[in-house]
Every structure is written in C-alpha cells, then in structure tokens.
C-alpha positions as CSV (number, residue, x, y, z in Angstrom):
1,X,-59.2,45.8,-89.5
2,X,-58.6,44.1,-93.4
3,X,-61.3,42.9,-95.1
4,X,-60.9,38.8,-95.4
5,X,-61.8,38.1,-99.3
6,X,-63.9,35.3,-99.5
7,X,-64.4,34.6,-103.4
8,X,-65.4,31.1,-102.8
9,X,-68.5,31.8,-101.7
10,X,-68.9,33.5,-105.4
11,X,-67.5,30.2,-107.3
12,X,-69.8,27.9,-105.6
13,X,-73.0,29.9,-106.9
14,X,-71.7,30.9,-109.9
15,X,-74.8,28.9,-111.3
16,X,-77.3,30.4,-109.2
17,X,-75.9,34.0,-110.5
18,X,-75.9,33.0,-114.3
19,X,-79.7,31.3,-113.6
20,X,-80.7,34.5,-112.0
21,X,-79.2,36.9,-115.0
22,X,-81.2,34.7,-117.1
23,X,-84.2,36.0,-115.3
24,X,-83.4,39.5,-115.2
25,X,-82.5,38.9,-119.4
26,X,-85.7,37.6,-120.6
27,X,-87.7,39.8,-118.1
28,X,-86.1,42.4,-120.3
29,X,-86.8,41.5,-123.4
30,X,-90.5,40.9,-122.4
31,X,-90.9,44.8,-120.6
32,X,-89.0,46.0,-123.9
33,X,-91.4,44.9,-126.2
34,X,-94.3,45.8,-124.2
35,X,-92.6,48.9,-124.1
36,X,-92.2,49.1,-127.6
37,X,-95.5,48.6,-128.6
38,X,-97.4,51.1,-125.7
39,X,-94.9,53.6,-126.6
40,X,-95.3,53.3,-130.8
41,X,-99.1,53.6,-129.9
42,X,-98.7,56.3,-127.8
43,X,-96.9,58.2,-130.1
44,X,-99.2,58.0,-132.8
45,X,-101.8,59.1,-130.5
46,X,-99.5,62.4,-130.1
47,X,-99.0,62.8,-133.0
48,X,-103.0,63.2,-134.1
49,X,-105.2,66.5,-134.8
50,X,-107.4,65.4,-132.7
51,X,-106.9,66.8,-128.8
52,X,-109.2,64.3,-127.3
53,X,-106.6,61.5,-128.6
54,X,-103.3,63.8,-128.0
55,X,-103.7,65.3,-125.1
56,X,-104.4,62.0,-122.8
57,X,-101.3,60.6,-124.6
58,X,-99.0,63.6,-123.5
59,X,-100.1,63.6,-120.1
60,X,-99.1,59.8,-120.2
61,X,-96.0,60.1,-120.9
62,X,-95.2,63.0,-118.9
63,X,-96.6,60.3,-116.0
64,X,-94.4,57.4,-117.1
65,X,-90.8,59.0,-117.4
66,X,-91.7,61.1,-113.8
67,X,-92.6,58.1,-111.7
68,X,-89.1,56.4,-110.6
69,X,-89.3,52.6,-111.4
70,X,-89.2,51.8,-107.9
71,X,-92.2,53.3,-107.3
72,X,-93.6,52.3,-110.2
73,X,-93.2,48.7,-109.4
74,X,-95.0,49.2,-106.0
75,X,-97.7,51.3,-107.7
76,X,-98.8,48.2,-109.8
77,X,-97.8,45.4,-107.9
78,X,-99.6,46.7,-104.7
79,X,-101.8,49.8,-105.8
80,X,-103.0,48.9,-109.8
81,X,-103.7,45.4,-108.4
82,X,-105.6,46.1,-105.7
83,X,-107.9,48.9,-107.4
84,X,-108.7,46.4,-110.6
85,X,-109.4,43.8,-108.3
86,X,-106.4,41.9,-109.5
87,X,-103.3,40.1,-108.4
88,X,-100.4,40.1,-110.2
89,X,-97.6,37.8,-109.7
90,X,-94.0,39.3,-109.0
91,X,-93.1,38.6,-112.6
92,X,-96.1,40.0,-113.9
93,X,-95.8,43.4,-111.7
94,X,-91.8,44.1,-112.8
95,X,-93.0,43.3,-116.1
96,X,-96.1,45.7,-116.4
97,X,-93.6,48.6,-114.1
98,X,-90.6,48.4,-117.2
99,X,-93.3,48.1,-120.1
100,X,-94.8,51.6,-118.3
101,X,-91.7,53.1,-117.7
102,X,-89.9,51.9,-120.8
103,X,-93.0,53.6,-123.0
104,X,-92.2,57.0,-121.2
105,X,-89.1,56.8,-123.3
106,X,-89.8,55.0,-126.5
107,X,-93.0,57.5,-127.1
108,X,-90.9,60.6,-127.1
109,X,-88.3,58.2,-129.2
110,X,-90.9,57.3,-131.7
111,X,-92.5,60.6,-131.9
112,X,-89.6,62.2,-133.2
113,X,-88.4,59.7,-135.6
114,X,-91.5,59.9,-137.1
115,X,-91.4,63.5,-137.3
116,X,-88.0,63.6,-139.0
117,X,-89.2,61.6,-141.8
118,X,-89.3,63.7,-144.8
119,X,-92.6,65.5,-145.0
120,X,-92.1,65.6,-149.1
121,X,-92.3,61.7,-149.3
122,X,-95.3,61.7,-147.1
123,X,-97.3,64.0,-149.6
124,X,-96.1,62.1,-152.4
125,X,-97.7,58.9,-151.4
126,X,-100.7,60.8,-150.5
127,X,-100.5,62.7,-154.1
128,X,-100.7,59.6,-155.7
129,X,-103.8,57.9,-153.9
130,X,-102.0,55.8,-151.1
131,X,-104.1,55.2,-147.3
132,X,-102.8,56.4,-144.5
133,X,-101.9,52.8,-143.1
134,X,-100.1,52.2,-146.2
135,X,-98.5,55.7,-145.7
136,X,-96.6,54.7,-142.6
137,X,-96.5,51.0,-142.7
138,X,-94.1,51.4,-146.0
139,X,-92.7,54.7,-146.2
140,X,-92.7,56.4,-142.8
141,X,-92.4,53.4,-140.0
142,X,-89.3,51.8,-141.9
143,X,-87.3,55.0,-142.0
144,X,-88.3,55.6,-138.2
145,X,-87.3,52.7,-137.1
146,X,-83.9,53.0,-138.7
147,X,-83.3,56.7,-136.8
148,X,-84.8,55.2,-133.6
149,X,-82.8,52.4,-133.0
150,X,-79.6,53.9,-131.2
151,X,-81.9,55.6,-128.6
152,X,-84.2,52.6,-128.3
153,X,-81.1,50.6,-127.7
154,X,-80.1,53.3,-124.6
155,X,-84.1,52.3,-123.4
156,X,-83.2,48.2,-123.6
157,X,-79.9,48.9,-121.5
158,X,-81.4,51.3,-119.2
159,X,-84.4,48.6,-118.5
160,X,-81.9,45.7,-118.6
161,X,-80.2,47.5,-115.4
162,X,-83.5,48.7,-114.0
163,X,-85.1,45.1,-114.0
164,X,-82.5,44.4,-110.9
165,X,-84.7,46.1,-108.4
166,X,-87.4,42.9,-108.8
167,X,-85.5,41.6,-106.0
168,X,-88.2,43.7,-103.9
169,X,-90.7,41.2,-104.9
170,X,-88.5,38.0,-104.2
171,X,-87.7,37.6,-107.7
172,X,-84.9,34.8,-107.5
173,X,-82.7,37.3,-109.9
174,X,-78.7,37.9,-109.2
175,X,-79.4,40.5,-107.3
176,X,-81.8,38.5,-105.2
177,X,-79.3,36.1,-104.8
178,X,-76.2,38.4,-103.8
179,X,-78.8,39.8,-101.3
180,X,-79.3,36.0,-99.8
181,X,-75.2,35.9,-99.9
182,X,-74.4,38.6,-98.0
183,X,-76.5,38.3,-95.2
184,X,-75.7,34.5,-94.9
185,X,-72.0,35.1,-95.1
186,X,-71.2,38.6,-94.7
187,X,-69.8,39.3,-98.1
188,X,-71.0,42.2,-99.6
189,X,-68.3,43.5,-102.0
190,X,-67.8,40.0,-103.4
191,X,-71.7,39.1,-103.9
192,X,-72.0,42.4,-105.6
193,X,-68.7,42.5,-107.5
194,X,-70.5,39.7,-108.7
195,X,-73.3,41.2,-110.3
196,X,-71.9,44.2,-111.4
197,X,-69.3,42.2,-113.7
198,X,-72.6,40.1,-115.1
199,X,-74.2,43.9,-115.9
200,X,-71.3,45.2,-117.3
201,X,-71.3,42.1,-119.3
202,X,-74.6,41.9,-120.5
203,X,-74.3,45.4,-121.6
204,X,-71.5,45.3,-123.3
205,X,-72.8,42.3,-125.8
206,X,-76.3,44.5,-126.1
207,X,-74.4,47.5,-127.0
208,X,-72.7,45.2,-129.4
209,X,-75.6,43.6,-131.2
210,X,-77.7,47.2,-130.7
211,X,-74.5,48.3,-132.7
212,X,-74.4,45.5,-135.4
213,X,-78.1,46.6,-136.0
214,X,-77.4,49.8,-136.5
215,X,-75.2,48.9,-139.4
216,X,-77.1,46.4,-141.1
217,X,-80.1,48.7,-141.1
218,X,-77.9,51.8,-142.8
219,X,-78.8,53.2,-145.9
220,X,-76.0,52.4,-148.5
C-alpha cells in the first residue's frame, strides 16, 4: 500500500510551525542563560579550597548531566513544584529543566576554561596587589570565555533541540503542533519532515553566528 503525500496540510500551517519555533527559540535562549549563569557559579564553587563549598557543587553537577531532560522536566514541573509548595507554569518548568540540565554542562565547560588560564598571569596580578574579583573579572574570565565558547555553543544547540520535548506540557511549540497534525490528519512523515527541516535550520544559522563569535573573539 503507497503512502498518499499530503504536503498541503504542511503549507497551510506553515505559520503555526514558524510561531511555534519561535517559542522553542526564545525558550532557548532564556534556559541558556540561566544555564550560563548556574553553571559559571557552580564552577567557581568547584573550583574553591574550601570542601564545604566544592563538594555540594560536584555532587550537583554529577546530578544535572545524569538526569535525562525528560525526566528532569517532570521532576520540576510535577515533583520540585509540589514539594516547594509552588506551581509552575509549563513555560516556567521547561525553562527551570534546560537551565538545570544546561548547567550540568557549562560547569564542567567553565571549570576547565578557567583552569587553562595561565597560572603565571594569575600570580602576577596577585604579585602586584590586585583582589581576587579583579583577578578574574579582568584577567581570567575574559580569556575563559574565549576557550569556552565553541563548547558552550554545542550546549545552546543541544538545549535548542532538547527544548522540543515541552510538548509534554502543551507547550503550543512545532512539535506540539506536528503532534495536533498527525493525529487530525494522519500525516506523520510530512508534520515531522516539517520540523526536522526548521531544526536543521535553526542550527545551522546558530552554528553560524556561534562560528562568527568564535572569530571575532580570536586573539590576533
């Protein structure tokens, strides 16, 4: 029995598909840079003398790159909620699940960027009377971000294609919508095609600005 092709049911929602990229885009963006920010944290946290401070931290992020983000997003959308006496909305729990799981990654990212600073520039600056916040906001945290960026921009794609499975929690996203197509219409491989050109897509032009960052932040 062939398969009858019916790409018109793509066309006429070709809106609906770009709306709900849109969503899974910004969504994105917004765990990224949670996940950015709990991860940098985190990884100065490892990277202290102090146990009581590094050991929590390490145990962390062996806990957020272990749990699968499907889980994850369950965890906190119907377990974290529930035991803070919260209630998150569905954008709020996919955001909170990639900002977790994203910092898993850009901890261990940070961590060793940091750590393949120069060491000799470090006890310069100290030789010569500067703080410790001065330390890394000016000599250490500028050359980190500049060896981190490459694997932080494997993080934003990996989260980019993770942030598909909100459609678990009704997020109106592409994926969401292919879901609603095929079992209206009974078209699977075109509702899907769909979204995996609009992935493939949106990765492409993030590897390419990921990659135009790269450049402009080379040493000359």
């Amino acid at each position: 029995m062939g398969y009858d092709f019916r790409w018109s049911v793509v066309f006429d929602n070709w809106q609906g598909f770009i709306a709900g990229a849109w969503i899974d885009v910004w969504v994105t963006f917004v765990g990224f840079a949670l996940a950015c920010l709990l991860g940098l944290a985190i990884a100065l946290l490892r990277l202290s003398t102090r146990r009581a401070l590094a050991l929590p931290a390490f145990v962390s992020v062996q806990v957020f790159r272990g749990v699968p983000l499907y889980v994850m997003l369950l965890w906190v959308y119907f377990g974290l909620a529930r035991l803070l006496g919260l209630t998150f909305t569905n954008f709020q729990g996919v955001i909170i699940a990639l900002a977790l799981t994203g910092a898993g990654y850009t901890s261990e990212i940070f961590r060793a960027s940091i750590e393949a600073v120069d060491r000799g520039q470090v006890e310069a600056a100290r030789a010569v009377g500067m703080h410790v916040l001065g330390i890394y906001r000016h000599i250490v945290l500028p050359q980190a971000f500049r060896i981190a960026v490459p694997p932080l921009g494997n993080v934003f794609v990996g989260l980019l294609k993770g942030a598909t499975i909100m459609a678990v929690l009704a997020v109106p996203d592409m994926v969401l919508l292919a879901m609603h197509l095929n079992t209206t219409y009974f078209t699977p491989f075109e509702a899907f095609t769909a979204v995996l050109v609009i992935l493939v897509s949106l990765v492409a032009v993030a590897s390419a600005a990921i990659a135009v960052l790269e450049r402009s932040l080379r040493l000359p």
